[in-house]
DRENDRENSE-695691 format. One record per residue (C-alpha): x negated, y, z; residue in three letters. Coordinates in Angstrom, 2 decimals, decimal comma. Last residue first. Example, Ala and Ser with C-alpha at 12.3 -4.5 7.8 and 13.67 -1.06 7.14 Angstrom:
BEGIN
       xx       yy       zz  rest
   -13,67    -1,06     7,14   SER
   -12,30    -4,50     7,80   ALA
***
This chain:
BEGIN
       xx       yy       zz  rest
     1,33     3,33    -6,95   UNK
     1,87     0,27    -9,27   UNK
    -2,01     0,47    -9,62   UNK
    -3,13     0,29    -6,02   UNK
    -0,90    -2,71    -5,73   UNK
    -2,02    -4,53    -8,65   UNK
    -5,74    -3,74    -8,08   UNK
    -4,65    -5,26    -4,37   UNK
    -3,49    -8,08    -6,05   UNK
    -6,07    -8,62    -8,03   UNK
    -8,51    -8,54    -5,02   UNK
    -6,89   -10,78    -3,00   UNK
    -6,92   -13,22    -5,65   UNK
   -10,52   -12,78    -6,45   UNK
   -10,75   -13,37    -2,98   UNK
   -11,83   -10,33    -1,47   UNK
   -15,55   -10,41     0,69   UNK
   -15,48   -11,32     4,45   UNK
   -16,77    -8,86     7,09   UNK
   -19,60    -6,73     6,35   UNK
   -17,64    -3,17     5,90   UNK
   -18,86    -1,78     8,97   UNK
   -17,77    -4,71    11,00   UNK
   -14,27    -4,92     9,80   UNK
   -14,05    -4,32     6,17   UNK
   -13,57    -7,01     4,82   UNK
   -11,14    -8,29     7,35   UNK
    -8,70    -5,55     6,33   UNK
    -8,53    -6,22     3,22   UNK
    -8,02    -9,60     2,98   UNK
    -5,20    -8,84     5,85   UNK
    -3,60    -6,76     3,33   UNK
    -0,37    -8,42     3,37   UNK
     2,73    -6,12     2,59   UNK
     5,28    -6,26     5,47   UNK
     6,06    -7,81     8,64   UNK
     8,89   -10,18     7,30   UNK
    12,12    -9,74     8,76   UNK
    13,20    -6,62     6,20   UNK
    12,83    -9,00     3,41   UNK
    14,55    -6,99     0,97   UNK
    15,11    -8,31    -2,68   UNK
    15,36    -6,51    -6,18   UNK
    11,78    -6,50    -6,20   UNK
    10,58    -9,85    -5,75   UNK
     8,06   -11,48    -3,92   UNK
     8,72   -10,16    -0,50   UNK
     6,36    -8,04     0,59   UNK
     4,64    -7,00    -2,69   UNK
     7,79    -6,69    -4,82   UNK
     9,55    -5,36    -2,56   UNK
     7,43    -2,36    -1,66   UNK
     7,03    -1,51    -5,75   UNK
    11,11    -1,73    -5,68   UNK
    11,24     0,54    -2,86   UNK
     8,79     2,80    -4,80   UNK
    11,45     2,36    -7,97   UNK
    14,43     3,23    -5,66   UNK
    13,27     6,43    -4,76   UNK
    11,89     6,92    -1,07   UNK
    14,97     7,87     1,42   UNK
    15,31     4,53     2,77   UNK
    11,27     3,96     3,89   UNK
    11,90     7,45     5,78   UNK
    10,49    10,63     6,39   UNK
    11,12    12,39     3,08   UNK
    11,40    16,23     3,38   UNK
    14,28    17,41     1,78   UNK
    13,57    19,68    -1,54   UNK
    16,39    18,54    -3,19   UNK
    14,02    16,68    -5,71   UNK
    13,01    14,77    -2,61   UNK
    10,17    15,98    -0,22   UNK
     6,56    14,83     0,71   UNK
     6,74    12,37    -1,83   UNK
     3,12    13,74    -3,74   UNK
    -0,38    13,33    -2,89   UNK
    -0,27    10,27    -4,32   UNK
    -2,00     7,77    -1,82   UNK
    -1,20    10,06     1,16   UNK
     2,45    10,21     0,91   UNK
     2,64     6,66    -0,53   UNK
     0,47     4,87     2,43   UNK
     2,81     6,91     4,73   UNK
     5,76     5,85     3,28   UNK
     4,04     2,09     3,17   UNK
     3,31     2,63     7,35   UNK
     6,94     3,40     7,86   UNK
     8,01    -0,16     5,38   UNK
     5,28    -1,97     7,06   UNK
     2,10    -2,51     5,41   UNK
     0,42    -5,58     6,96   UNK
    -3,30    -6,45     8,26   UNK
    -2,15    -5,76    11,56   UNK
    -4,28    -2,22    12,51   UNK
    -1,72    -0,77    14,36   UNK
    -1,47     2,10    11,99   UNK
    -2,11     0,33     8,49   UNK
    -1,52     3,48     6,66   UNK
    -5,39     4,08     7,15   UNK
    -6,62     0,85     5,75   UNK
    -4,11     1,83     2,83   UNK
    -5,26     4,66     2,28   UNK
    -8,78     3,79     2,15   UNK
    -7,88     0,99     0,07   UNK
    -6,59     3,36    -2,45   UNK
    -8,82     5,45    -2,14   UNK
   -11,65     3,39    -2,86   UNK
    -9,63     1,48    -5,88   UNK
    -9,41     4,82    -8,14   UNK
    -7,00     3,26   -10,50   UNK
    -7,76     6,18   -13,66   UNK
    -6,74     3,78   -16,30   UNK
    -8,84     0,86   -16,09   UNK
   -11,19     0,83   -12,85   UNK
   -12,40     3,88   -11,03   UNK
   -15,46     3,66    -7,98   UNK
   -16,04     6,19    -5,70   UNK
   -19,46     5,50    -3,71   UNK
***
């Protein structure tokens, strides 16, 4: 079941990706695992308009480090690089179990929308 809110925010993927960005399974998007997320999540960021191949959190454009900020830390013109990352722990433990764990807050679940949407 695919399911498409608002302008073309195709939430199963996006938590999909995310779920699978999530490497060691945490319930937080670190800065690696949120160039991953990106990579597969767009289908694009593979390279820079030089044609390098982006393989680091520092090489993403600013705006995308901005998006990472945001969620992580609060704000998007400020690192937190001692915090574990973006908290999808909602997330996560709805889906354990096959998908019967907890349901989303409605607060978890707007920000995810948010999330999903800024990227």
């Amino acid at each position: 079941m695919s399911f498409t809110i608002g302008g073309g925010v195709n939430l199963e993927k996006c938590y999909t990706n995310l779920l699978s960005a999530d490497s060691n399974n945490n319930g937080f998007i670190s800065q690696s695992e949120f160039l991953t997320f990106l990579q597969s999540n767009t289908g694009l960021l593979d390279t820079n308009q030089y044609g390098t191949p982006l393989t680091q959190f520092s090489q993403l454009p600013q705006s995308f480090v901005g998006v990472y900020n945001f969620f992580a830390c609060g704000d998007q013109f400020v690192g937190c690089p001692t915090l574990a990352g973006i908290d999808i722990q909602g997330l996560l433990n709805s889906q354990q179990n096959g998908g019967g764990g907890e349901m989303l807050s409605e607060q978890q679940t707007t920000y995810l929308y948010r999330l999903c949407k800024d990227t």
